[in-house]
C-alpha positions, 0 to 999 in steps of 0.5 A: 509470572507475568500476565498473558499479553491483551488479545483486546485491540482497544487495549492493544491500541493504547499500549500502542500509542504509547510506543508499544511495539508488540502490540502494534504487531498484534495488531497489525496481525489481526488486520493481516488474518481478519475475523472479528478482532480484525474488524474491531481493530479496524473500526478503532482505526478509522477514528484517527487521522490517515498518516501521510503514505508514499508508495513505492512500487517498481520492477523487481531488483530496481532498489526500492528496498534500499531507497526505503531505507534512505527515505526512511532516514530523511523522512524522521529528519521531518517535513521542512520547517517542522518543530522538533516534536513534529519529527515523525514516527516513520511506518513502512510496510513492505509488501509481498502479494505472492507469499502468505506464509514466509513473506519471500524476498520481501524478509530478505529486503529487510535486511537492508532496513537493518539500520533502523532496526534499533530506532523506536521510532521506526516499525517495519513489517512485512505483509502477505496476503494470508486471510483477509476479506479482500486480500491486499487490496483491503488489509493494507489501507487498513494497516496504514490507519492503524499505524496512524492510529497508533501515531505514526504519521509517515508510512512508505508502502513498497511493493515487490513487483509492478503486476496489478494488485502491486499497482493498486496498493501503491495507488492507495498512498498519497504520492506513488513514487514509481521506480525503474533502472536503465535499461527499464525496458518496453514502456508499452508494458509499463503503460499497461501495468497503469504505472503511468496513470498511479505515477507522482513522481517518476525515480530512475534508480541506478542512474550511474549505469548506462542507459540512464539517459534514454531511460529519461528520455523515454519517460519524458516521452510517455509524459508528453504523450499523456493526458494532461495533467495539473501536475506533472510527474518530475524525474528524479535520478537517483544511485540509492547505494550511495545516496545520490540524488536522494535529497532530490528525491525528498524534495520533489516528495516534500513539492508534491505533498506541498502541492496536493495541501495547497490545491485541496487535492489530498482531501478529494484524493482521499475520499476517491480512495475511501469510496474505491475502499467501500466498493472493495469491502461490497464486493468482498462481502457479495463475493462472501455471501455468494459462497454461502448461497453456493454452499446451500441447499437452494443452490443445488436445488436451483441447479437441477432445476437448470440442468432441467430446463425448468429455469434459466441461470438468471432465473435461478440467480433470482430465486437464490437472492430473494428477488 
């Protein structure tokens, strides 16, 4: 009878450098639900070097499913000019901010993954918001360093949709790659949604369809209009169904990499993203420890104290934290 599988992460996570994919499963799980072995899995994490990420985000039914997949083929091939044991172990966490429990579309999208499904050297996993201190926002950064803690070195989050928390999550990766179609729409609200400002690199998708070339013509025009910037976002057009323009895409991926190690952007990009982290995880530990105070005794008193007239709210919000 063999033994029951570790519930430890530190054993986890050595059975997960060793290509041990239900255990970076597991692993993946106890970030996704939090608790303590979430945080003790974590705090492993956090020793290791971050794999380079690229975010996907975009409109849902712009492709970006099947433009992972064909990335995810390129990106094994590895960066230019790499040793053969340099080709890397390829992550990609797809993710669903509206599902906690069944994943949505996202599981479906996987489908189009299927390729790669027998390739050890790929992992994919679906994510969903479930019962993580801070939802999203913290657990998926914190499953990226636990894919590279567990050595793979290229991760492509994708996001099903262009709201928010799907902008912030792709922000969170080295290059975001945001992806329309023809026919894209109001760039007023695409500006709103802050994809202009997350954008590295711009992928009309589609772009055999009519319409591809006003669709360029309107990015191009929002660019113009932007602040400037050291590096300007290239366009890249692409039919991910049939591969086209997908070599172009790697490559303007593989410039910009190029471009932030040259120019030591990627190291202040990544301690920018470390410090938002830390005033993720403050605020999803005040917001905590406001609900405990909620729930207490001293809160109730301090509400009848406002109700009559023996205090005023910041007052009583004093007295409640100890000030």
């Amino acid at each position: 009878m063999s033994a029951p599988p570790s519930t430890d992460p530190a054993k986890l996570l050595a059975r997960a450098q060793g290509d041990d994919r239900v255990a970076l499963a597991r692993l993946l799980s106890y970030v996704e639900r939090g608790g303590a072995r979430g945080q003790e899995a974590v705090r492993l994490a956090y020793r290791s070097e971050a794999p380079y990420t690229v975010g996907l985000t975009g409109a849902p039914g712009a492709g970006k499913s099947t433009l992972t997949d064909r990335l995810i083929t390129l990106a094994r091939s590895g960066w230019p000019g790499a040793h053969a044991a340099e080709i890397p172990q390829v992550g990609v966490l797809a993710v669903d901010p509206t599902s906690p429990f069944s994943g949505g579309a996202i599981l479906g999208d996987r489908v189009r993954m299927g390729q790669h499904t027998l390739d050890e050297s790929v992992f994919i996993r679906s994510m969903a918001t479930r019962g993580h201190l801070g939802g999203l926002s913290l657990a998926v950064p914190d499953a990226v360093r636990v894919l590279g803690a567990a050595g793979v070195s290229f991760v492509i989050v994708e996001t099903v949709g262009v709201g928010q928390m799907e902008v912030d999550i792709a922000s969170a990766a080295d290059t975001t790659v945001v992806v329309v179609t023809p026919g894209w729409g109001d760039s007023m609200q695409t500006s709103k949604a802050g994809l202009l400002e997350i954008a590295d690199l711009f992928v009309i998708n589609k772009a055999d369809r009519p319409g591809a070339r006003e669709a360029r013509r309107d990015l191009e025009q929002m660019l113009d209009l932007s602040a400037p910037r050291r590096w300007r976002p290239p366009i890249v057009d692409t039919t991910a169904t049939t591969g086209d323009g997908l070599d172009d895409l790697w490559d303007a991926v593989v410039r910009h990499r190029d471009d932030l190690l040259d120019s030591g952007e990627l190291v202040t990009r990544r301690a920018d993203r470390m410090a938002q982290v830390l005033r993720q995880v403050l605020l999803a530990r005040s917001v905590a420890r406001i609900d405990e105070l909620a729930s207490g005794e001293e809160f109730t008193s301090a509400v009848k104290a406002l109700a009559s007239g023996e205090l005023n709210p910041y007052q009583a919000a004093d007295r409640l934290l100890g000030h």
